[in-house]
C-alpha positions as CSV (number, residue, x, y, z in Angstrom):
1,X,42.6,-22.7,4.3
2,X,42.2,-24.3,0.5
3,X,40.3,-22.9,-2.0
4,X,38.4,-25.2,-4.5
5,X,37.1,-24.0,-7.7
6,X,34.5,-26.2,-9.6
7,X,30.6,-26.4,-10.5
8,X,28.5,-28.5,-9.7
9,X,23.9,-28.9,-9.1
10,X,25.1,-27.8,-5.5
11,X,27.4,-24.5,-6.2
12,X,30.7,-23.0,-7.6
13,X,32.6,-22.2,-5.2
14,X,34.1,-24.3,-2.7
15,X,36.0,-23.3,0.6
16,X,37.8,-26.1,2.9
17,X,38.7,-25.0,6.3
18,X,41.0,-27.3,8.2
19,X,41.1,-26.9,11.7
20,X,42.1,-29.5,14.4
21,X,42.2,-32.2,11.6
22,X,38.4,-31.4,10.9
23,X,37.4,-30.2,7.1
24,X,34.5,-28.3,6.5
25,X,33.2,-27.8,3.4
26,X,31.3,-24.6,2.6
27,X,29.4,-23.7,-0.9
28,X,29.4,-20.9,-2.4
29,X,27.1,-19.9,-5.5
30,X,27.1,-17.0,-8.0
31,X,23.6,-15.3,-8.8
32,X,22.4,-13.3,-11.7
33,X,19.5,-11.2,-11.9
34,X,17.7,-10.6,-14.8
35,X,15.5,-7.2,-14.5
36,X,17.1,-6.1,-11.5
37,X,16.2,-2.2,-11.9
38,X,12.4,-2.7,-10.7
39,X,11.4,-3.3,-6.8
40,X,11.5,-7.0,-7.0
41,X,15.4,-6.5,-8.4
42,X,16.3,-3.9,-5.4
43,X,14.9,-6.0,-2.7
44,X,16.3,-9.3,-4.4
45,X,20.2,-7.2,-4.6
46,X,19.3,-6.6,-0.7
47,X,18.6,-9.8,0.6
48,X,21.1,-11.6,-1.3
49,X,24.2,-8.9,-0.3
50,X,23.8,-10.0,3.3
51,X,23.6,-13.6,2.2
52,X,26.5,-15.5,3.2
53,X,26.4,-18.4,0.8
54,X,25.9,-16.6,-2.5
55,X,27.3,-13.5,-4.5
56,X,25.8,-11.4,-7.2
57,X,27.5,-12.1,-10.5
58,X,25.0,-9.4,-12.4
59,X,22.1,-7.8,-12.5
60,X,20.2,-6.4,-15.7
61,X,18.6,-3.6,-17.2
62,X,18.2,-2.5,-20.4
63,X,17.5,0.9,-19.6
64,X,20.3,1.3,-17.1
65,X,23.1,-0.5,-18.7
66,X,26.4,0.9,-18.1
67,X,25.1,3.0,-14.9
68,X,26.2,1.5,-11.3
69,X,23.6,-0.5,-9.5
70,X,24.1,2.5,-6.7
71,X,23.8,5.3,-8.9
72,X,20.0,4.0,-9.0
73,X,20.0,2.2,-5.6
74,X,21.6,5.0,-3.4
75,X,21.6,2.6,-0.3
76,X,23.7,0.0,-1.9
77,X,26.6,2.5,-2.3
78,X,30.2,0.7,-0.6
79,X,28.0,-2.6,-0.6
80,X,27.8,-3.5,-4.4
81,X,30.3,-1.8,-6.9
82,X,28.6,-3.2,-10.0
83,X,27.2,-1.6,-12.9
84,X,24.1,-2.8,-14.7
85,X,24.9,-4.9,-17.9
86,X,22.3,-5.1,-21.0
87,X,20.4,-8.2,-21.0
88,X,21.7,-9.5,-24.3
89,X,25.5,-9.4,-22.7
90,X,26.9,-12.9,-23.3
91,X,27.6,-12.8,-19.5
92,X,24.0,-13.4,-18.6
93,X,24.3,-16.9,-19.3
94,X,27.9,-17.9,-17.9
95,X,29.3,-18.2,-15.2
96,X,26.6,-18.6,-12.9
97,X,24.6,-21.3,-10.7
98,X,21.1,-19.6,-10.7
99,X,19.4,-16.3,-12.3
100,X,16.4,-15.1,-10.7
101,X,14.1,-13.7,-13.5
102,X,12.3,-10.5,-12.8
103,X,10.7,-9.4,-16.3
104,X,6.6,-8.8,-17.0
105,X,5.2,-12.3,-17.7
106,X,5.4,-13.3,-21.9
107,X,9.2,-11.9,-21.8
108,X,10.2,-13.9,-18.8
109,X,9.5,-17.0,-20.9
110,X,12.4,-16.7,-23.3
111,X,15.2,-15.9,-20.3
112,X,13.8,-18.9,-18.5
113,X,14.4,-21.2,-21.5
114,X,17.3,-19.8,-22.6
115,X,19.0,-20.1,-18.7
116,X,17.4,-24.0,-18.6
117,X,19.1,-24.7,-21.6
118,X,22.3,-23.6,-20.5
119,X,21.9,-26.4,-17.3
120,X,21.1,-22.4,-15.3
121,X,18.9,-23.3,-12.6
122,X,16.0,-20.4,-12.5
123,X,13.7,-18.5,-9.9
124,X,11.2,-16.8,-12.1
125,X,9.3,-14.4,-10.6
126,X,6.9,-13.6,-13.4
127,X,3.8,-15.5,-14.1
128,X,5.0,-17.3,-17.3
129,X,5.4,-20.9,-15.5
130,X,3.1,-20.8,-12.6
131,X,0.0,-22.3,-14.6
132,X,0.3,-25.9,-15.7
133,X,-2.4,-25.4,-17.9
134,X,-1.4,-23.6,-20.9
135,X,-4.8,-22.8,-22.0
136,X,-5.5,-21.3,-19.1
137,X,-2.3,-19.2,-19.7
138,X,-3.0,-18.2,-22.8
139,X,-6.8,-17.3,-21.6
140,X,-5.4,-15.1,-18.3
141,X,-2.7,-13.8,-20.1
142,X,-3.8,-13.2,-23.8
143,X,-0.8,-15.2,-25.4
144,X,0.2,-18.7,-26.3
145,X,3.2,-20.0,-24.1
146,X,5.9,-21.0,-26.0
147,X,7.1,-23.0,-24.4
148,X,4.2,-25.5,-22.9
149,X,6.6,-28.8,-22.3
150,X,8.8,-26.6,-19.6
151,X,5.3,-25.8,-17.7
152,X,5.3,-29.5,-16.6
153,X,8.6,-29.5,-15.7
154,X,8.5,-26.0,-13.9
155,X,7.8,-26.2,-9.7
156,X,5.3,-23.7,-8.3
157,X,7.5,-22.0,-5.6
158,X,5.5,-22.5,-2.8
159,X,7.4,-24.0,-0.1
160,X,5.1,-24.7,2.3
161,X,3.7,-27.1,0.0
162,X,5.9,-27.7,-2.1
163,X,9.7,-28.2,-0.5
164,X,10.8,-31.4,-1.4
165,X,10.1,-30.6,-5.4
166,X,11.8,-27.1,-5.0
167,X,14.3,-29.2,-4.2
168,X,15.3,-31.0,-7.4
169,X,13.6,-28.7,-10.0
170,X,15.6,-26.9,-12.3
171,X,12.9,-24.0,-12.7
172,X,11.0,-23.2,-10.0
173,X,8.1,-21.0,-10.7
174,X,7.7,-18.0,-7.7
175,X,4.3,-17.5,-6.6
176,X,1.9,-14.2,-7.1
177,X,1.6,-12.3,-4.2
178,X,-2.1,-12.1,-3.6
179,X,-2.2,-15.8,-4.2
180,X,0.5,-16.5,-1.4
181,X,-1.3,-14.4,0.9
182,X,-4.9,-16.4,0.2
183,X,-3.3,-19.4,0.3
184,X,-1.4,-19.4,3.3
185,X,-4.8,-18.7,4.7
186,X,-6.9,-20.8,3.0
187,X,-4.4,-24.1,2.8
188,X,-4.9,-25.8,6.3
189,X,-8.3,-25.4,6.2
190,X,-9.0,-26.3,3.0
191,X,-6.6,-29.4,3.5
192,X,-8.6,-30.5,6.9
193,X,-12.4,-29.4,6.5
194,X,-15.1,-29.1,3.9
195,X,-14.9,-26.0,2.3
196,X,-17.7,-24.8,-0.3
197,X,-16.4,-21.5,-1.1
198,X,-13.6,-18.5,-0.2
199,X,-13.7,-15.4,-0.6
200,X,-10.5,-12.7,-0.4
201,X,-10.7,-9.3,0.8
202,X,-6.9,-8.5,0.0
203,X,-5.4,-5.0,-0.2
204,X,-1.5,-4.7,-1.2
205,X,0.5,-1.6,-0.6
206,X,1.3,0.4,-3.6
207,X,4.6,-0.9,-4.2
208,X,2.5,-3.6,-5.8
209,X,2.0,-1.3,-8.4
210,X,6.1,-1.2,-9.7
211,X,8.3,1.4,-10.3
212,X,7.3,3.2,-13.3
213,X,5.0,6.0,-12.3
214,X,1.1,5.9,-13.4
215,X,-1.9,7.7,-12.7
216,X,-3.1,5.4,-10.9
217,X,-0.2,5.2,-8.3
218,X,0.5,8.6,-8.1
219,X,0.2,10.1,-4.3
220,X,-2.9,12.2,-4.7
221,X,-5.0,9.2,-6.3
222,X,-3.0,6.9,-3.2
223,X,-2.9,9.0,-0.3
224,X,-6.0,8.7,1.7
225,X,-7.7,6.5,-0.6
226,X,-8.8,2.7,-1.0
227,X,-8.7,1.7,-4.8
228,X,-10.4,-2.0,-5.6
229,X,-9.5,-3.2,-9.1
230,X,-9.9,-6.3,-11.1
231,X,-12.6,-7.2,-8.2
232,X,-14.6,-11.2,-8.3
233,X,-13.0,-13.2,-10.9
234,X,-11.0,-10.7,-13.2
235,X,-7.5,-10.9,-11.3
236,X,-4.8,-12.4,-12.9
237,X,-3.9,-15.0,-9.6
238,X,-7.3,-16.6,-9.6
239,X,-6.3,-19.1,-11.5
240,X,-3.0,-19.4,-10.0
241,X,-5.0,-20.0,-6.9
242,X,-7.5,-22.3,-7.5
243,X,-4.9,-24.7,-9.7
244,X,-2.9,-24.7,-6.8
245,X,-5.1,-25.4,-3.9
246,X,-6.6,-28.2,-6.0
247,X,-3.4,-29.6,-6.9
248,X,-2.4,-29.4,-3.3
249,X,-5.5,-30.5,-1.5
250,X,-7.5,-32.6,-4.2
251,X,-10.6,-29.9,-3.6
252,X,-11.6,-27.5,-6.9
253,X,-13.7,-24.5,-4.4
254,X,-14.4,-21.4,-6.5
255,X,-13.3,-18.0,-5.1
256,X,-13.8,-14.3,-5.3
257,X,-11.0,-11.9,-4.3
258,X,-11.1,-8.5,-4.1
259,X,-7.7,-6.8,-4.4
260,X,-7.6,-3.4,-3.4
261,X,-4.5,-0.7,-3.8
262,X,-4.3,1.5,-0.4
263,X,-1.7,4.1,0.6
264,X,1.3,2.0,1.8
265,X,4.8,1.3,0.5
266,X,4.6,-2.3,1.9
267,X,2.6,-4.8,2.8
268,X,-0.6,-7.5,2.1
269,X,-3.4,-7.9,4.1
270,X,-5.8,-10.7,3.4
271,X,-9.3,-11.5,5.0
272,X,-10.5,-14.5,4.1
273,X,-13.9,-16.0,4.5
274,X,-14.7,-19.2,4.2
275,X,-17.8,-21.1,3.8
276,X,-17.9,-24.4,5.4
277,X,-20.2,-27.7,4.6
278,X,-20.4,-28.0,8.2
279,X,-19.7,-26.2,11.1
280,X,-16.6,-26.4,13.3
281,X,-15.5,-25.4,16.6
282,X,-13.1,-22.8,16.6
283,X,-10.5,-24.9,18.6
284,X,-10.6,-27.0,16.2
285,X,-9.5,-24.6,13.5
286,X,-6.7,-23.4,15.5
287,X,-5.6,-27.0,16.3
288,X,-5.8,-27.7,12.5
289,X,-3.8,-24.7,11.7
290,X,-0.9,-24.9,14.4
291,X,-0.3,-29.1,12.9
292,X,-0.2,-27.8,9.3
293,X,2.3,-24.9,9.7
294,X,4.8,-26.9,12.7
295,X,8.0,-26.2,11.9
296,X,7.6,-24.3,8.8
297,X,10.3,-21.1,9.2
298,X,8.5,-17.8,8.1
299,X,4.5,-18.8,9.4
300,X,3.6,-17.0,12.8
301,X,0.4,-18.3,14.0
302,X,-0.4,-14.4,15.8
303,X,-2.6,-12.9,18.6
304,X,-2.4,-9.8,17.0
305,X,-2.5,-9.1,13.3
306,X,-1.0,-5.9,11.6
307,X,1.0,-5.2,8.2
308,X,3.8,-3.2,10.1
309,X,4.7,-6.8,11.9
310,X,5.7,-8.4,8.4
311,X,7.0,-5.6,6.7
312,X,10.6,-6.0,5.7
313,X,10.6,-9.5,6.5
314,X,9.6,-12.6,5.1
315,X,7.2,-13.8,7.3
316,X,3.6,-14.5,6.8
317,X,1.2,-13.8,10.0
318,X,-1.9,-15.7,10.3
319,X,-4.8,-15.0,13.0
320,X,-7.9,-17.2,12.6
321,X,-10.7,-15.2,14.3
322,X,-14.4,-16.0,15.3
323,X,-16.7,-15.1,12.7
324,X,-20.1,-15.4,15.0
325,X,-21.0,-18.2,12.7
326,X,-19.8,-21.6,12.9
327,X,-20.2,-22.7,9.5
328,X,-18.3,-19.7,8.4
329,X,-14.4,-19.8,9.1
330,X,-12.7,-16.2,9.1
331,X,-8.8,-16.3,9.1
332,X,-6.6,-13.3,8.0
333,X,-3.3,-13.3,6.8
334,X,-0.6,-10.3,6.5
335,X,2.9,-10.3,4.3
336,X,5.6,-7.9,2.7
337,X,4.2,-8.3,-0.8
338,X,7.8,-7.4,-2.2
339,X,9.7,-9.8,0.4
340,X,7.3,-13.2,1.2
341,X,5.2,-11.6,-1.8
342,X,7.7,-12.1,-4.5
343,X,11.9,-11.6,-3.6
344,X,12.0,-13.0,-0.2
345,X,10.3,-15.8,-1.0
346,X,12.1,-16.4,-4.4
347,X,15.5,-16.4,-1.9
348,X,13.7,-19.2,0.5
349,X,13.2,-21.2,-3.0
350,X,16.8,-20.3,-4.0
351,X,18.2,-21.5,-0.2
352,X,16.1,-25.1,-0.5
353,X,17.1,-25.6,-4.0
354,X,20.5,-25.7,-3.2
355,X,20.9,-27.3,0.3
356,X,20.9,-23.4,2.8
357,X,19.2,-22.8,5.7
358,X,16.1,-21.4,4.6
359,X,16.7,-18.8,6.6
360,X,20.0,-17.4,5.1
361,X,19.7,-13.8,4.1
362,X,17.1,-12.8,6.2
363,X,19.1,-12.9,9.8
């Protein structure tokens, strides 16, 4: 066996195995996570620790710097000896292929620059680069972006829609969590059939919520309880939605979503109504469904829907049901909002952007 050192778009770390007069040539890459001591950071450490093409070089946090990743983590004790490392350490921006970015959106901005001017290619999962527009940014989100020429540049991580561009971008842009779960709903429909109007009934466990504790996550405001918030048009991934579907399907169709907070640790349920121009058979539907997700890794076109089928993985279930009317098309959709929600799908970007099986990580 010969061991290669170099760098390269592809990796660092090169391993040639000679066997019978055959070489095989095997890439390694080195990660860094930015923010790691929040839920997004935990499940990102998980995922990529039983990945068998890249390593974790860091992982930030300015509160915990200095304390070992296990002393906060407990369950990645004898799996990952490192400490946590101040996000102003010069090491944050060496030595590495890719950083996934897991601050609140307006401080993500900066880490993403900095890392894309250092030829870093970056996962953010914030929502700093996920709207084109930035006026639309600065409306949702109550500050200018600074950085408005990397938005064009920046991929929307979705990549069910979007693999060939994750492909080559040097920032791809992780989606929201309510808006992956809509859209992976809403897309093959919207794609195939004339749709005047959707509305989300979408409730995310409270892991959702973070870390930190608040009042309004604490057990006896959670436990037995069904909390809507930021109900019609106030949530922060309406935008996020309807830019995407539009720039996906060519079709601008308004929608209300109602996210509500009930007493899970994981998990996203969506139901989804759709109004329709015209009515269509519900064969139809499923036909148009089955063609638009064929072949796509982590989409299960179920029988049965529930949250505890999804959680821990990265899969998204979809169920298109029979609404009773014919011009109104039902479909409900189910994903970890921590895993196809946010990490696990931010590994699936990291795997296409650098030439893995998409499904590396999560076997």
């Amino acid at each position: 066996m010969e061991r290669l050192d170099g760098n390269s778009k592809e990796g660092s770390l090169y391993t040639v195995h000679v066997n019978t007069g055959i070489q095989e040539l095997i890439f390694m890459i080195k990660v860094g996570i930015i923010g790691g001591s929040g839920l997004t950071g935990r499940e990102l450490i998980r995922i990529i620790l039983r990945h068998a093409k890249a390593s974790i070089s860091y992982v930030t946090s300015r509160h915990y710097a200095g304390t070992k990743v296990s002393a906060v983590f407990p369950e990645f004790a004898s799996m990952y000896d490192g400490s946590f490392i101040d996000p102003s350490d010069p090491k944050v921006f060496s030595g590495v292929d890719a950083v996934f970015v897991c601050l609140p959106h307006t401080e993500a901005m900066e880490f993403v620059n900095n890392a894309n001017g250092r030829g870093i290619r970056v996962i953010d999962l914030s929502a700093d680069y996920r709207i084109k527009d930035a006026k639309v940014y600065e409306t949702w989100y109550k500050q200018p972006h600074k950085y408005p020429e990397l938005l064009k540049r920046a991929v929307y991580g979705m990549p069910e829609i979007n693999r060939e561009a994750i492909r080559k971008a040097d920032i791809v842009a992780n989606t929201g969590c309510y808006a992956n779960c809509t859209m992976l709903g809403v897309l093959p429909a919207l794609s195939k059939f004339k749709v005047e109007s959707i509305i989300s009934d979408a409730k995310s466990g409270v892991s959702g919520a973070g870390i930190k504790a608040k009042d309004s996550s604490m057990y006896i405001n959670i436990n037995e309880n069904d909390t809507p918030y930021s109900v019609g048009r106030r949530h922060r991934h309406v935008p996020e939605i309807e830019e995407v579907l539009e720039s996906a399907t060519g079709k601008r169709v308004p929608l209300i979503m109602t996210p509500q907070l009930v007493p899970v640790d994981h998990g996203m349920l969506a139901t989804i109504y759709m109004k329709l121009k015209e009515p269509v058979s519900l064969e139809d539907i499923k036909t148009a469904y089955a063609e638009f997700y064929n072949g796509e890794p982590f989409i299960r076109m179920q029988d049965v829907i529930s949250m505890h089928n999804v959680v821990n993985t990265n899969f998204c279930d979809i169920k298109v049901e029979d609404s009773g009317y014919g011009d109104t098309l039902l479909v409900v959709s189910t994903l970890d909002n921590l895993i196809k929600g946010a990490s696990g799908n931010a590994v699936q970007n990291m795997n296409i952007m650098f030439g893995f099986d998409e499904k590396e990580g999560f076997k």
